[in-house]
Residue frames as a rotation matrix with the C-alpha (Angstrom) as fourth column:
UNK 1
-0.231 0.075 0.970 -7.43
-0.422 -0.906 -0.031 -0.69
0.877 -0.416 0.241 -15.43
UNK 2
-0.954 -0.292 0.068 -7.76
-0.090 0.062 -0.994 -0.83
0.286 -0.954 -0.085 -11.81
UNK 3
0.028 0.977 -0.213 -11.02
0.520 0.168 0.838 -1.63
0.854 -0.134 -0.503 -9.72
UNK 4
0.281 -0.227 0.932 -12.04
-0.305 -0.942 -0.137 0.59
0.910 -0.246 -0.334 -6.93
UNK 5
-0.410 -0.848 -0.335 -10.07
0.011 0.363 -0.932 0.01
0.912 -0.386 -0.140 -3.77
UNK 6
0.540 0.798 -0.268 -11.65
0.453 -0.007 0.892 -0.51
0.710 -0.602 -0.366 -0.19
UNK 7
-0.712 -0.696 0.091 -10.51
0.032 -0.162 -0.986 0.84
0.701 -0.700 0.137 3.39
UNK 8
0.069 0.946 -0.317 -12.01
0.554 0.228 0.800 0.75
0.829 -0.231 -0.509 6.55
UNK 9
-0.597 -0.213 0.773 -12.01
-0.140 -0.922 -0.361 4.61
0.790 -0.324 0.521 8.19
UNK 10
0.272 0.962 0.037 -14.70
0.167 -0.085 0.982 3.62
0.948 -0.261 -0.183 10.21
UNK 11
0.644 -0.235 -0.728 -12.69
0.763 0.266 0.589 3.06
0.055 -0.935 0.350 13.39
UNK 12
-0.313 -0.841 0.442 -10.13
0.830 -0.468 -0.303 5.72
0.462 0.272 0.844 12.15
UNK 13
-0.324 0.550 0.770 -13.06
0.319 -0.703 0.636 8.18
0.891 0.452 0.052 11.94
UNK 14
0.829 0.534 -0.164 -14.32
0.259 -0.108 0.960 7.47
0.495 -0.838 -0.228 15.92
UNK 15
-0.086 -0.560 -0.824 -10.51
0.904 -0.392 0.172 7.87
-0.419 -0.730 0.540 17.59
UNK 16
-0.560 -0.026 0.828 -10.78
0.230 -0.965 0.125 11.34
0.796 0.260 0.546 15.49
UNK 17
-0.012 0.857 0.516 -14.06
-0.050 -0.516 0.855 12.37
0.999 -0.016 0.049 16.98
UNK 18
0.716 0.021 -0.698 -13.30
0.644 0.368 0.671 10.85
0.270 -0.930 0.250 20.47
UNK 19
-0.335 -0.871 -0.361 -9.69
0.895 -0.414 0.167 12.98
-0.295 -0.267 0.918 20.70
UNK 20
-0.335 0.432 0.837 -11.94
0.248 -0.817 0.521 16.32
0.909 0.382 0.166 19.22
UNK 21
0.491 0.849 0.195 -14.43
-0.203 -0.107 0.973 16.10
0.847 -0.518 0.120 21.92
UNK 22
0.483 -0.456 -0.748 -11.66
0.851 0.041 0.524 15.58
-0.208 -0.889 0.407 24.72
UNK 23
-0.558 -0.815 0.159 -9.28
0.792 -0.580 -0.191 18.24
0.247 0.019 0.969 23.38
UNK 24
0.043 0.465 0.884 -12.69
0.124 -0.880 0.458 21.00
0.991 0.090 -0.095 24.01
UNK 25
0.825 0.389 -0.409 -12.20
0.320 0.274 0.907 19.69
0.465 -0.879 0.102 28.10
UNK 26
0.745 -0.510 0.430 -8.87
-0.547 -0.836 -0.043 21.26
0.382 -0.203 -0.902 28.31
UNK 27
0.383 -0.746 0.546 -6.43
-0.316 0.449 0.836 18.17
-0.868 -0.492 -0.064 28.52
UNK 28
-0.259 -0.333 -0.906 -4.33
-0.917 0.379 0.123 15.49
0.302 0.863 -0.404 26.19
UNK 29
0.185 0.368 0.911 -4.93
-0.194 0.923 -0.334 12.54
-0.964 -0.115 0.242 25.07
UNK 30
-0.487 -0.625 -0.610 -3.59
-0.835 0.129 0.534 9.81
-0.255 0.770 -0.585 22.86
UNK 31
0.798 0.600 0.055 -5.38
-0.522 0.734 -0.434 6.63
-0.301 0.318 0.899 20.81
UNK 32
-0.627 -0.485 0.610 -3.93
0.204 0.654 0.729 3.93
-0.752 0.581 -0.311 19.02
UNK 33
-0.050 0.791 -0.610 -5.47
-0.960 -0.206 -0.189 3.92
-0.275 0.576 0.770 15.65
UNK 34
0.280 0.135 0.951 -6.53
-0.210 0.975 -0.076 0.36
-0.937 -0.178 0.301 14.65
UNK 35
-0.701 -0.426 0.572 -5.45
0.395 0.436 0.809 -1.73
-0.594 0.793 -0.137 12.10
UNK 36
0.498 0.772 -0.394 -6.78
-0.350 -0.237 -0.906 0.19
-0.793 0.589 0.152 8.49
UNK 37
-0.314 -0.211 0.926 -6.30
0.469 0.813 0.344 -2.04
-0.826 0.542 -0.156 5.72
UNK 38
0.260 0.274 -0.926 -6.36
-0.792 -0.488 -0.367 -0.34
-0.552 0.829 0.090 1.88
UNK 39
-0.390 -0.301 0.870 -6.89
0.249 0.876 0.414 -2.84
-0.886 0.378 -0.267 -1.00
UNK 40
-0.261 -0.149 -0.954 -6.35
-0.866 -0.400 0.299 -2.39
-0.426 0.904 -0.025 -4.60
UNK 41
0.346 0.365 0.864 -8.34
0.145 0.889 -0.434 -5.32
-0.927 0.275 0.255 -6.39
UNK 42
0.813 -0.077 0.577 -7.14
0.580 0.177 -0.795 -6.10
-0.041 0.981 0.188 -9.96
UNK 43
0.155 -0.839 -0.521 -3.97
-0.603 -0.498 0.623 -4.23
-0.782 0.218 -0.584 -10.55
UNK 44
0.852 0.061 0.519 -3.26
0.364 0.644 -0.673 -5.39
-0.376 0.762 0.527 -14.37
UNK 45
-0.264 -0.825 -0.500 -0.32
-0.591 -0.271 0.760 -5.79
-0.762 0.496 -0.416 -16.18
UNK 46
0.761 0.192 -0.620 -0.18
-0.628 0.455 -0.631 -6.92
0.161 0.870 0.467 -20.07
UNK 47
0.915 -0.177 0.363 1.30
0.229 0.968 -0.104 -10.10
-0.333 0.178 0.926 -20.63
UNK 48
0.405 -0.828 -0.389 5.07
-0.605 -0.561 0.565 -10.19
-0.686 0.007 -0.728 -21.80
UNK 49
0.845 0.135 -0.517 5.73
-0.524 0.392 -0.756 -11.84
0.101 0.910 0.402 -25.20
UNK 50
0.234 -0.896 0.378 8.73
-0.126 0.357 0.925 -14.32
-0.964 -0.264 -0.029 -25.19
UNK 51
0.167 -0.667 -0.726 11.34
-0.830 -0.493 0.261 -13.93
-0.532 0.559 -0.636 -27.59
UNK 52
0.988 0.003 -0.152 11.41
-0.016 0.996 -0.086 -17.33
0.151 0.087 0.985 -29.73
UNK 53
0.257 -0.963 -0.078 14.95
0.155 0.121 -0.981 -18.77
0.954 0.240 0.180 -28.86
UNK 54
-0.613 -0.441 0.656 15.41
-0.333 -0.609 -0.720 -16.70
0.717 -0.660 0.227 -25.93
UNK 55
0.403 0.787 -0.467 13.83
0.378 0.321 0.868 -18.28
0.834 -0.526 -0.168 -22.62
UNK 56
0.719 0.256 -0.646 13.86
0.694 -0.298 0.655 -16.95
-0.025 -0.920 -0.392 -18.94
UNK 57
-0.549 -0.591 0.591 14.42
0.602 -0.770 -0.210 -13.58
0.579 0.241 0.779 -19.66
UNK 58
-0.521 0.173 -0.836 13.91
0.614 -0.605 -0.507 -11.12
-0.593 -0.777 0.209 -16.40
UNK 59
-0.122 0.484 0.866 11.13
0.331 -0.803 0.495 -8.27
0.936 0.348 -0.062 -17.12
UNK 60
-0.843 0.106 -0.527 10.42
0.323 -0.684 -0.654 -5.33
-0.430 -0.722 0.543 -15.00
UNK 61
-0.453 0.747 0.487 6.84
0.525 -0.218 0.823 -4.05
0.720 0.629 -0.293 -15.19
UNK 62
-0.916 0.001 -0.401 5.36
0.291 -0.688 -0.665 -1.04
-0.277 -0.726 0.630 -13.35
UNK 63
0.062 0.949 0.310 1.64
0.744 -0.251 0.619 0.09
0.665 0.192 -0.721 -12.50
UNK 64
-0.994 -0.106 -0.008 0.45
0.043 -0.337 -0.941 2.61
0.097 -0.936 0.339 -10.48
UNK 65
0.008 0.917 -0.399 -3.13
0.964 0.099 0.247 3.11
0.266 -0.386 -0.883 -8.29
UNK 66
-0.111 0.348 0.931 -4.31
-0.167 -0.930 0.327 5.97
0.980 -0.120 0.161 -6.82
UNK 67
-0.824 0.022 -0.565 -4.80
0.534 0.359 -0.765 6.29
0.186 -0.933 -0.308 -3.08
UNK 68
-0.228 0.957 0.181 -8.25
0.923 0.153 0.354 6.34
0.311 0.247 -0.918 -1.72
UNK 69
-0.649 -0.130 0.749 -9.86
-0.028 -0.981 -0.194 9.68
0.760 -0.147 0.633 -1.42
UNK 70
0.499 0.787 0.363 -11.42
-0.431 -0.138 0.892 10.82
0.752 -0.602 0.271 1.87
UNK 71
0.556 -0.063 -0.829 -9.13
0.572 0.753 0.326 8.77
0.603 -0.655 0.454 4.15
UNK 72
0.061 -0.584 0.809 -8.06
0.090 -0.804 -0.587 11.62
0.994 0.109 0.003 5.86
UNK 73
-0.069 0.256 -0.964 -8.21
0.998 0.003 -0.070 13.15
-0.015 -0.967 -0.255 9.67
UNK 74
0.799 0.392 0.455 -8.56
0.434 -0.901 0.013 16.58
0.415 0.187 -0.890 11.08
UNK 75
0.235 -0.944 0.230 -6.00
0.250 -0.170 -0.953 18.66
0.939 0.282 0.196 11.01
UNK 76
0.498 -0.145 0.855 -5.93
-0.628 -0.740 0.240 19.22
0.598 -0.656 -0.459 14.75
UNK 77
0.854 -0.343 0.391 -4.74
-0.043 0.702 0.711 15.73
-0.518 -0.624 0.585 15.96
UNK 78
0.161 -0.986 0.045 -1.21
-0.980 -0.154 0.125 14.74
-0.116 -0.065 -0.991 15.70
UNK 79
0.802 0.591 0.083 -1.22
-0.496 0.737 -0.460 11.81
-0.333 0.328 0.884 13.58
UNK 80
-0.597 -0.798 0.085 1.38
-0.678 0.558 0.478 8.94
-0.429 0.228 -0.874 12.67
UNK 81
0.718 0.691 -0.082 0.58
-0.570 0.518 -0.638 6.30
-0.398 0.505 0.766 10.47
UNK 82
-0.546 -0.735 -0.402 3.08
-0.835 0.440 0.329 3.51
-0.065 0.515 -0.855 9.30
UNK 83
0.407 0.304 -0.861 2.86
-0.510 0.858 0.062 0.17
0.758 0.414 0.504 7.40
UNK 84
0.269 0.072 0.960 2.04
-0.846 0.495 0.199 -2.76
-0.461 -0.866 0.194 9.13
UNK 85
-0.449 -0.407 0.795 2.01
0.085 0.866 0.492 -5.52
-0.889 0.289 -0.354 6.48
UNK 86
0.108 0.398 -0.911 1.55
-0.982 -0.102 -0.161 -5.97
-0.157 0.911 0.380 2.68
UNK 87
-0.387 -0.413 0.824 0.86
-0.060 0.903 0.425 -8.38
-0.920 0.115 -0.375 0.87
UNK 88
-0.465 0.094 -0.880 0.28
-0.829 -0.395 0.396 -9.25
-0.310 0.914 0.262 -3.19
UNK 89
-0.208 0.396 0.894 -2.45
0.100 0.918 -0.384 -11.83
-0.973 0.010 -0.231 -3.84
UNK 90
-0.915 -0.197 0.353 -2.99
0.320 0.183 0.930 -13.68
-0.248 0.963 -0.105 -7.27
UNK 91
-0.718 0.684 -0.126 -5.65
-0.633 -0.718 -0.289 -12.70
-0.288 -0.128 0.949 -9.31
UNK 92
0.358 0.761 0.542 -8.53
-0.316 0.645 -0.696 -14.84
-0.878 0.078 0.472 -10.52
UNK 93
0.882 0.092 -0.462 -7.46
-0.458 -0.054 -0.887 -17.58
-0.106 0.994 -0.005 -12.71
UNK 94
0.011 -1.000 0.007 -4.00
-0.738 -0.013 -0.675 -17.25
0.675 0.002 -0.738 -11.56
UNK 95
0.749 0.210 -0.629 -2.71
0.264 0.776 0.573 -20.40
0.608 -0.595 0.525 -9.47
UNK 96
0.316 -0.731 -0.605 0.50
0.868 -0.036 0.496 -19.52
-0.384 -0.681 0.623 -8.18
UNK 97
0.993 0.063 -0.095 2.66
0.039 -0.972 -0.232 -16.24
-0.107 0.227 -0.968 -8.14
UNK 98
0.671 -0.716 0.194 5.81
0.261 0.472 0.842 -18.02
-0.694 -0.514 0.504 -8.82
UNK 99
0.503 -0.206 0.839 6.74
0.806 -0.238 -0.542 -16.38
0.311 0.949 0.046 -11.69
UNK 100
0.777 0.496 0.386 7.73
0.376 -0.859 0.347 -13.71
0.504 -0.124 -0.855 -9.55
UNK 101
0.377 -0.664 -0.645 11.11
0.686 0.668 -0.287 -12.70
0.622 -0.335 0.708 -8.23
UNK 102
-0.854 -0.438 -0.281 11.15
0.520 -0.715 -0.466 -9.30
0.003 -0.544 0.839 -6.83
UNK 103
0.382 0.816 0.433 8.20
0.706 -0.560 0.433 -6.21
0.596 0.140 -0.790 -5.70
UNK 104
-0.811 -0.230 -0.537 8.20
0.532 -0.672 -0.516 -2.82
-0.242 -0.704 0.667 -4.51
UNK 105
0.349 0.904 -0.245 5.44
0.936 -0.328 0.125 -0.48
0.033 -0.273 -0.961 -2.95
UNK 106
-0.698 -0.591 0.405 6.43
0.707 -0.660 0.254 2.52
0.118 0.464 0.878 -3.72
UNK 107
0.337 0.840 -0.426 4.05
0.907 -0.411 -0.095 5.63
-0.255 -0.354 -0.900 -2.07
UNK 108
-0.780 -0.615 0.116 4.29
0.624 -0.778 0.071 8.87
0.047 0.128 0.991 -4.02
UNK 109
-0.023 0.802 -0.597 2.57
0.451 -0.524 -0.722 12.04
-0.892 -0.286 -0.350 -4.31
UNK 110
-0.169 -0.403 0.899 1.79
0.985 -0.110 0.135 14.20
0.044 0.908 0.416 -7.39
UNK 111
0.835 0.379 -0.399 1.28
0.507 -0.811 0.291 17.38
-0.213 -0.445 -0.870 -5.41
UNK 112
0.313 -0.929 0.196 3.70
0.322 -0.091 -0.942 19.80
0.893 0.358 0.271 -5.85
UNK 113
-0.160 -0.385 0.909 6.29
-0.757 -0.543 -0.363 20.19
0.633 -0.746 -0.205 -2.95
UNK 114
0.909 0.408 0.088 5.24
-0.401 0.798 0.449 16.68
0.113 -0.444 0.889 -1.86
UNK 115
0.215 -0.815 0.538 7.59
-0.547 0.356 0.758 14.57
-0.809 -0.457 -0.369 0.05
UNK 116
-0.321 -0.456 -0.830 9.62
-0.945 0.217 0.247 12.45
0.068 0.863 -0.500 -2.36
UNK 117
0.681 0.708 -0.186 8.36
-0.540 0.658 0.525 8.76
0.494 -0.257 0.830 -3.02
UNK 118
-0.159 -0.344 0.925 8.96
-0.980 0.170 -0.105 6.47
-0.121 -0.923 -0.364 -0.51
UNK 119
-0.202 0.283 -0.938 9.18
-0.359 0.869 0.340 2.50
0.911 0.405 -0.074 -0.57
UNK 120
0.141 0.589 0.795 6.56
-0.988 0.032 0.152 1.30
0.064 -0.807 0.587 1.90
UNK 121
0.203 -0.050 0.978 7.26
-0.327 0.938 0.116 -2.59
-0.923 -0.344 0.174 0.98
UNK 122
0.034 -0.447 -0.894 9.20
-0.955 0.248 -0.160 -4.92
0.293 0.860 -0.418 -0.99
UNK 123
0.678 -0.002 0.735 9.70
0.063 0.996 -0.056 -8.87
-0.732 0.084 0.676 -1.59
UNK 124
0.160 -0.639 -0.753 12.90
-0.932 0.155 -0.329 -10.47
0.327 0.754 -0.570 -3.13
UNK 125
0.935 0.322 0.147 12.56
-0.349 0.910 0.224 -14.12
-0.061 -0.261 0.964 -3.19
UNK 126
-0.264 -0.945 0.191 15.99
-0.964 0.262 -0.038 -15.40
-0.014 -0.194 -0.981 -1.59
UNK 127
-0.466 -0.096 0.880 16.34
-0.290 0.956 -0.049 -19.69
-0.836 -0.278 -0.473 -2.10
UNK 128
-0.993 0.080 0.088 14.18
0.118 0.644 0.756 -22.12
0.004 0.761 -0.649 -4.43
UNK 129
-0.346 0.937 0.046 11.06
0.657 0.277 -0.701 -22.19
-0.670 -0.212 -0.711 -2.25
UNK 130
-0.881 0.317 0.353 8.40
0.020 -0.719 0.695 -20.28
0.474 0.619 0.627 -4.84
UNK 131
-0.908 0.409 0.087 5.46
-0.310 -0.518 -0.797 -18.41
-0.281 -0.751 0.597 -3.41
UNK 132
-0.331 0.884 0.329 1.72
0.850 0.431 -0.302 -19.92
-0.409 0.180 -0.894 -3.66
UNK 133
0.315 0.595 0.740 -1.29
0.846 -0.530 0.065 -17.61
0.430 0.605 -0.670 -4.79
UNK 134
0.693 0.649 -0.313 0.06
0.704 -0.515 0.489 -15.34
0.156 -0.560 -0.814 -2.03
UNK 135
-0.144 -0.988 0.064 3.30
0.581 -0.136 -0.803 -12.94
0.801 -0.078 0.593 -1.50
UNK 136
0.709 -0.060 -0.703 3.88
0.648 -0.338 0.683 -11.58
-0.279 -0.939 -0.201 2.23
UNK 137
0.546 -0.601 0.584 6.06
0.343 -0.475 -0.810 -8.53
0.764 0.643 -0.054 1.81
UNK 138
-0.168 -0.444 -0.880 8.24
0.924 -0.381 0.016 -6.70
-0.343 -0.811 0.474 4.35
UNK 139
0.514 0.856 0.055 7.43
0.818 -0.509 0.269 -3.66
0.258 -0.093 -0.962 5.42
UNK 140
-0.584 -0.799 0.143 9.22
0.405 -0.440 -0.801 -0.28
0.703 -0.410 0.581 6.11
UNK 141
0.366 0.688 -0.627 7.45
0.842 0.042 0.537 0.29
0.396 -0.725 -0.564 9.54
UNK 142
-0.166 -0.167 -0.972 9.17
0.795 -0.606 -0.031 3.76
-0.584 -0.777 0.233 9.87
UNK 143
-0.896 -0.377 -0.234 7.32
0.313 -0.911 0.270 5.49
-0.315 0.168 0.934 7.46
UNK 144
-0.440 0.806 -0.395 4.59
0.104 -0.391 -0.914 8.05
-0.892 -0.444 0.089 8.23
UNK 145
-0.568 -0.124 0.814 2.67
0.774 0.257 0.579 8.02
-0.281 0.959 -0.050 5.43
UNK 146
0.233 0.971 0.058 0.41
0.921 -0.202 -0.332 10.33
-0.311 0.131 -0.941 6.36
UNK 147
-0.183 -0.663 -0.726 2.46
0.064 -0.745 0.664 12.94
-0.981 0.075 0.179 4.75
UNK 148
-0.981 0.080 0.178 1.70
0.195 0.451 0.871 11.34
-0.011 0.889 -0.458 1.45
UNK 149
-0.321 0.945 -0.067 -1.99
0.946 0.323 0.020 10.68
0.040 -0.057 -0.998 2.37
UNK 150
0.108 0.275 -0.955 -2.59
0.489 -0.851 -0.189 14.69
-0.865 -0.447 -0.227 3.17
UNK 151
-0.814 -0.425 -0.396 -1.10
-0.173 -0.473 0.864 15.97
-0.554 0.772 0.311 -0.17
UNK 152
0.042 0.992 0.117 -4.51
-0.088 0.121 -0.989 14.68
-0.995 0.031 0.093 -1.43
UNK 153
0.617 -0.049 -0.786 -2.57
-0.768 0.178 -0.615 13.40
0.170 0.983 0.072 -4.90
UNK 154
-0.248 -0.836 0.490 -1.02
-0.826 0.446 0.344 10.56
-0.507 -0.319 -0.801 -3.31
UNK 155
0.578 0.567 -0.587 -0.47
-0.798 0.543 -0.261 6.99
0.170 0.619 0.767 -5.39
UNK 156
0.515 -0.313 0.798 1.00
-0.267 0.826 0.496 3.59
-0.815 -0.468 0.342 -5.31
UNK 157
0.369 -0.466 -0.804 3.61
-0.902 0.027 -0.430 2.28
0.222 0.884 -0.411 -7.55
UNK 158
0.687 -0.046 0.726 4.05
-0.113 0.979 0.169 -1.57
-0.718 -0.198 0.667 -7.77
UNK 159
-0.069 -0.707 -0.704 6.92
-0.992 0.126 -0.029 -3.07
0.110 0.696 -0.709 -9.67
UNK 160
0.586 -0.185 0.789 7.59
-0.146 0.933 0.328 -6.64
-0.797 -0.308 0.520 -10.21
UNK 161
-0.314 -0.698 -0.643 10.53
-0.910 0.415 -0.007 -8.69
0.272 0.583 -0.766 -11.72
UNK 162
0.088 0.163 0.983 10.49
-0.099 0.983 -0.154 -12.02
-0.991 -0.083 0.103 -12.81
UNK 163
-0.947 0.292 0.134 9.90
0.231 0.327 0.916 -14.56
0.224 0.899 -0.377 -16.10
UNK 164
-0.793 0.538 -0.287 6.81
-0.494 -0.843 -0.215 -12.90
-0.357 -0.029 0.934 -16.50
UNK 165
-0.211 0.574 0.791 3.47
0.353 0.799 -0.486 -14.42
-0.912 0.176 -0.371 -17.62
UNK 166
-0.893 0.065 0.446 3.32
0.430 -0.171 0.886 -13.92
0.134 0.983 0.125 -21.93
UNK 167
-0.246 0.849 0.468 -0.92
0.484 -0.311 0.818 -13.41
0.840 0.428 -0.334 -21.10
UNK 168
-0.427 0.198 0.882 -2.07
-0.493 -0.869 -0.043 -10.37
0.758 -0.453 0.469 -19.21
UNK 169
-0.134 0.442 -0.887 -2.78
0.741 0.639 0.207 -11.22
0.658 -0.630 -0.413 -15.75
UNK 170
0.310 0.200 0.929 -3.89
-0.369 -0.876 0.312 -8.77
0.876 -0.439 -0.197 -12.81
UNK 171
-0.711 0.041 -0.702 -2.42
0.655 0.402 -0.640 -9.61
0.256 -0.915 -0.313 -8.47
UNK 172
0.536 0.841 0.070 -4.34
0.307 -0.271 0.912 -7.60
0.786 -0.468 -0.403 -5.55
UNK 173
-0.368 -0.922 -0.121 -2.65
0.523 -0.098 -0.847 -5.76
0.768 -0.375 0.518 -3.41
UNK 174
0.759 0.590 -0.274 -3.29
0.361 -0.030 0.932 -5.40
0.542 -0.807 -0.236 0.43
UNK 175
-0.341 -0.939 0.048 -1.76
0.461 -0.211 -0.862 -2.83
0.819 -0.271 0.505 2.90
UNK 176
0.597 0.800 0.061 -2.55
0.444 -0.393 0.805 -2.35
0.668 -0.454 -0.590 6.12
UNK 177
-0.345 -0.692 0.634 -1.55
0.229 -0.717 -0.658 0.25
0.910 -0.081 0.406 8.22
UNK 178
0.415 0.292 -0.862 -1.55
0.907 -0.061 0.416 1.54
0.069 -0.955 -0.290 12.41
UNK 179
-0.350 -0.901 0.256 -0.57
0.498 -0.411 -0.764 4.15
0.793 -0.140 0.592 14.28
UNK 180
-0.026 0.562 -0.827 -2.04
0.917 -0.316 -0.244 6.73
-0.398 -0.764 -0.507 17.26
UNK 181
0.105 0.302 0.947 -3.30
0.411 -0.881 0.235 9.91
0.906 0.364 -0.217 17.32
UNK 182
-0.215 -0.469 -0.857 -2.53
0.968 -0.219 -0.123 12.63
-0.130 -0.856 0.501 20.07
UNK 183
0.012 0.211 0.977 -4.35
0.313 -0.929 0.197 16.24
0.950 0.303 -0.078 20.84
UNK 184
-0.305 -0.081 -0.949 -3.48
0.947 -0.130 -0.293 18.87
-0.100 -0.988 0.117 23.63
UNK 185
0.642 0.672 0.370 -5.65
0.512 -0.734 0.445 21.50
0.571 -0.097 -0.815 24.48
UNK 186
0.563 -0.099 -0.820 -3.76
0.616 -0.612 0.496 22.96
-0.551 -0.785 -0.284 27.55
């Protein structure tokens, strides 16, 4: 099972309250929202038995997280949110994540009427070079998530391919996200 995930609304929480308290003065105004950064510690998968005879044999395995609750805004500002960068770090124990040969971030919702899910970031490992403890993903930087995040049942789905590891092992997964906010009174 999963451990609980951090984020850090704090700055999120002041451009809210700053764009509230202008929008009662009768003008607009727009923010950037800083960099907020959601991390999923432990993410576990079970191990993948190997087949005697049969060696490097691709596996697909799929988890999913929850997205934190509370990470919201108020519904009067005109919010955007998109990914900025992911990345998938080994877990404890683990030395390298070369075993790996593909991921996807996958952001869905289990609301009903929720947007369909949406890959937010992937990694497909193109050459020889193999990744260290760390994988850098690529990002889709045109989608709002906060479409997802509002439905207030929104989750993460991770996949990975590869020659799997045989004994359960767990990565970490870091995503951090910008965008602005915008509120007119007139």
């Amino acid at each position: 099972m999963t451990s609980p995930n951090r984020t850090s609304p704090f700055s999120l929480r002041h451009c809210a309250v700053l764009l509230a308290a202008l929008s009662s003065a009768a003008c607009s105004a727009s923010a950037d929202i800083p960099e907020v950064k959601v991390t999923q510690s432990d993410v576990s998968f079970d191990g993948v038995p190997r087949v005697p005879g049969i060696t490097d044999v691709t596996t697909t395995l799929q988890t999913q997280f929850d997205h934190p609750k509370g990470l919201g805004l108020p519904d009067m500002l005109d919010p955007e949110l998109y990914p900025l960068a992911a990345q998938v770090q080994a877990g404890d124990g683990m030395d390298s994540l070369a075993f790996i040969q593909e991921i996807k971030l996958t952001l869905a919702s289990r609301a009903p009427g929720a947007p369909p899910p949406a890959v937010v970031a992937s990694y497909q490992r193109t050459g020889s070079a193999a990744p260290g403890k760390t994988i850098k993903l690529k990002t889709d930087t045109d989608s709002d998530v906060l479409s997802y995040w509002e439905t207030k049942d929104a989750y993460y789905d991770l996949e990975v391919s590869g020659i799997l590891p045989e004994n359960n092992w767990a990565v970490d997964v870091i995503v951090s996200f910008s965008g602005s906010l915008s509120i007119s009174s007139n």
